[in-house]
C-alpha positions in Angstrom: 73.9 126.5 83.7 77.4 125.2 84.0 78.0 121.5 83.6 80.4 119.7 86.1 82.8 117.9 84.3 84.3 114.6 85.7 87.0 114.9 87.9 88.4 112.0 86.2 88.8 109.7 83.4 89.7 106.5 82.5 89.2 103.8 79.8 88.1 100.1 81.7 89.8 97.0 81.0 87.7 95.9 79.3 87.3 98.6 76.9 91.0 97.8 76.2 92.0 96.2 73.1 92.0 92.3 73.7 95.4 91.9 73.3 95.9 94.4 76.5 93.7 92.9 78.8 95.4 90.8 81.5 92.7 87.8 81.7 93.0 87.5 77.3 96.5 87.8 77.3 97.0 84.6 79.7 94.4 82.5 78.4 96.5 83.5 74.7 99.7 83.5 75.6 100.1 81.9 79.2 100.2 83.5 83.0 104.6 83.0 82.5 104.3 86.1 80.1 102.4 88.7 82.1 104.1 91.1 84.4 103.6 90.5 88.1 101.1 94.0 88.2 98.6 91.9 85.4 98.8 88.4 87.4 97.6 90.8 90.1 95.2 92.1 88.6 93.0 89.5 87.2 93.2 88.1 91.0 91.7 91.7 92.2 89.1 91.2 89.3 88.0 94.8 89.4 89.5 97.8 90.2 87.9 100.9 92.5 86.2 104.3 91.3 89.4 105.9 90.1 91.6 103.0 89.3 91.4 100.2 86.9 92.4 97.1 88.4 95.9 97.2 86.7 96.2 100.5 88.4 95.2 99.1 91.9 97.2 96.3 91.0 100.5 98.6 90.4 99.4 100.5 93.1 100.0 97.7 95.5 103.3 96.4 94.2 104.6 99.8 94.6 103.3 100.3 97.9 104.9 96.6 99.3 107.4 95.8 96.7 107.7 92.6 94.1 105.1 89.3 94.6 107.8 87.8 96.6 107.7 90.7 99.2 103.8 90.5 98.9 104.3 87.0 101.1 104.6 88.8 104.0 102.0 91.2 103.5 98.7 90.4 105.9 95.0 91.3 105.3 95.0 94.2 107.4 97.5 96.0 105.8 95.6 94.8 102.3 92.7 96.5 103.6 93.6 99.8 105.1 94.8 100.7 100.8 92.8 102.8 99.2 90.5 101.1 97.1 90.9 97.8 98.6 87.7 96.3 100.2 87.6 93.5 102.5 86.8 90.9 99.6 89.6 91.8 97.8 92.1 91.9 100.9 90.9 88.5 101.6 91.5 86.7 98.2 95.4 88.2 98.5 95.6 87.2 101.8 94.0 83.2 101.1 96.4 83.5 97.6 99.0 84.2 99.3 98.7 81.9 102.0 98.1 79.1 99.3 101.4 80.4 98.0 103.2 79.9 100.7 101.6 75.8 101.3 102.1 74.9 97.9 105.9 76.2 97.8 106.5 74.3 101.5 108.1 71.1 100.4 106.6 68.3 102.5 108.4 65.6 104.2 108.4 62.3 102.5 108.4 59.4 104.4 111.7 57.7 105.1 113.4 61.2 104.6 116.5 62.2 107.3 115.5 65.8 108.5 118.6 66.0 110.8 120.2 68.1 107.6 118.7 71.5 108.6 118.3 72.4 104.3 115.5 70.2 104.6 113.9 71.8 107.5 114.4 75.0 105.7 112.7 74.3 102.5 110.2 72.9 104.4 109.0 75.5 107.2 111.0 79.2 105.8 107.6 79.4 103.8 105.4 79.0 106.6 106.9 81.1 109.3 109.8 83.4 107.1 106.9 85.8 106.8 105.4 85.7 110.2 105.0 89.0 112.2 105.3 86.7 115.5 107.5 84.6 116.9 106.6 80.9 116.7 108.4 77.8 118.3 107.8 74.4 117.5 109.7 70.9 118.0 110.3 68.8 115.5 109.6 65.0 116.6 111.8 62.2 115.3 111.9 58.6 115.7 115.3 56.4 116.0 115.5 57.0 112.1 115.7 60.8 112.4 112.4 60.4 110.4 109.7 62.9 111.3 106.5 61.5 113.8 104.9 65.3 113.7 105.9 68.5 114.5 104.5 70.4 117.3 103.4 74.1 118.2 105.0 75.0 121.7 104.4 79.1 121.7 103.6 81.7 120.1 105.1 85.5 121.3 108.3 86.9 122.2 110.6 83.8 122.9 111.7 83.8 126.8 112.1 80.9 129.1 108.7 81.4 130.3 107.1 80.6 127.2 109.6 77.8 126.1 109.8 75.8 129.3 111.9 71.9 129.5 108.2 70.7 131.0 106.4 72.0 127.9 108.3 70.9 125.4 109.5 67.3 126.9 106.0 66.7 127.9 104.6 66.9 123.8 108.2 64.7 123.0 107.4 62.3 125.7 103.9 61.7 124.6 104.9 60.7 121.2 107.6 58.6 122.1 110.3 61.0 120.7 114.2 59.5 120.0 115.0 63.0 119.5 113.8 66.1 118.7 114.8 69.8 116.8 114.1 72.7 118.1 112.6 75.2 115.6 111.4 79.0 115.8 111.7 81.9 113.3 112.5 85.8 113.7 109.9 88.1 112.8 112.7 90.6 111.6 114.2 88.2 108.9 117.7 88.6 110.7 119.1 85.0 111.8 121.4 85.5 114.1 120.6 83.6 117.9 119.7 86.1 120.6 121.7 86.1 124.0 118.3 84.6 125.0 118.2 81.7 121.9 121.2 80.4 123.0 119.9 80.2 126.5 117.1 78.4 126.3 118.8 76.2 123.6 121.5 75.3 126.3 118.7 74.7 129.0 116.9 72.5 126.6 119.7 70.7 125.5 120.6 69.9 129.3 117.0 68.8 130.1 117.1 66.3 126.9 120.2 64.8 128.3 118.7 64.1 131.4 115.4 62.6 130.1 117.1 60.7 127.0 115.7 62.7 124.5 118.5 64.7 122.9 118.3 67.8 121.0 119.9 67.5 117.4 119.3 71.4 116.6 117.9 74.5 117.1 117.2 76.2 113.7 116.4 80.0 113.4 113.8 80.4 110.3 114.9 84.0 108.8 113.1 85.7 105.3 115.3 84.2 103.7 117.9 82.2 105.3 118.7 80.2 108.5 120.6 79.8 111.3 121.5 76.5 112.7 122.8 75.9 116.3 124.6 72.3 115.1 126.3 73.6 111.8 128.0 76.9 114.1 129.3 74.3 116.7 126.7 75.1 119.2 125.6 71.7 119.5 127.9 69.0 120.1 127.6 65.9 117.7 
């Protein structure tokens, strides 16, 4: 009788000299000397039926790029990979996402936000990635320090969504000196939209007439901004 040979082979991690394997070699030399494909893969833990998890790990990096292109990677597209179950889609979705917090530089107190650097290095790592349009106003007091931000829309940005009432109303109620005006582009390209600079211009109008004045309007890119005051669009 004929014997069916394996359709595969491979060697587990852990049957890997110690030196090899990924969780060893950072708890002996540190995580800053593995590669980004072994920092992956002791987050994945294991690997699938064919792959170690330094294959899977690979896998995905060459599928989506370096870690820092992995940021805008969500847990569905993790899960529809090949050997990728929902438990390990969701620890590099909550990773990333921790990522993302923990490299968002808060606000300190007393801090002037009206230099739009600062609302960059705050807020590109929470909506540079985003797949959806978000628009939020930022709420300062007669300090140009920050009360709170707050979430206006999410979706396609028109002036249905992004109305004077809605946003003036959330200002009002917190007693808003001024406020920014904040939204990102889902395709990483900053440049305003015919339809940015129109709802920037009726915003800016409504402000006037309610003594709450717009500072900005700051376009959150992948990696870069766009902002309405530094191009002249906004008058000082």
């Amino acid at each position: 009788m004929k014997i069916q040979e394996p359709s595969f082979y491979r060697v587990k991690i852990k049957d890997w000299p110690e030196g090899e394997r990924p969780r060893e070699k950072l708890v002996q030399l540190g995580p800053e000397r593995l590669s980004e494909s072994e920092l992956l893969a002791i987050l994945l833990r294991t690997g699938s039926r064919t792959q170690t998890a330094l294959d899977l790990a690979k896998t995905i990096l060459a599928r989506f790029g370096s870690l820092q292109d992995l940021s805008a990677i969500q847990y569905q597209d993790f899960h529809r990979l090949k050997g990728v179950g929902k438990v390990k889609a969701v620890t590099l979705a909550a990773t990333l996402e921790i990522a993302r917090r923990f490299t968002s530089l808060p606000i300190k107190p007393k801090v002037k936000i009206t230099d739009p650097e600062i609302v960059f290095q705050r807020y590109g790592p929470l909506l540079g990635h985003l797949r959806k349009e978000i628009f939020i106003i930022l709420v300062l007091n007669s300090a140009n320090h920050l009360i709170r931000d707050i979430r206006i829309s999410e979706g396609i940005l028109n002036a249905s969504l992004v109305h004077p009432r809605e946003v003036f109303r959330s200002a009002i109620l917190e007693s808003a000196a001024s406020i920014i005006l904040l939204h990102n582009h889902p395709s990483g390209e900053v440049h305003p939209s015919p339809e940015d600079k129109s709802i920037t211009k009726r915003l800016i109008e409504s402000g006037r007439l309610l003594d709450v004045p717009v500072l900005d309007h700051i376009i959150i890119g992948s990696s870069s901004y766009f902002s309405f005051r530094e191009a002249g669009l906004v008058e000082e």
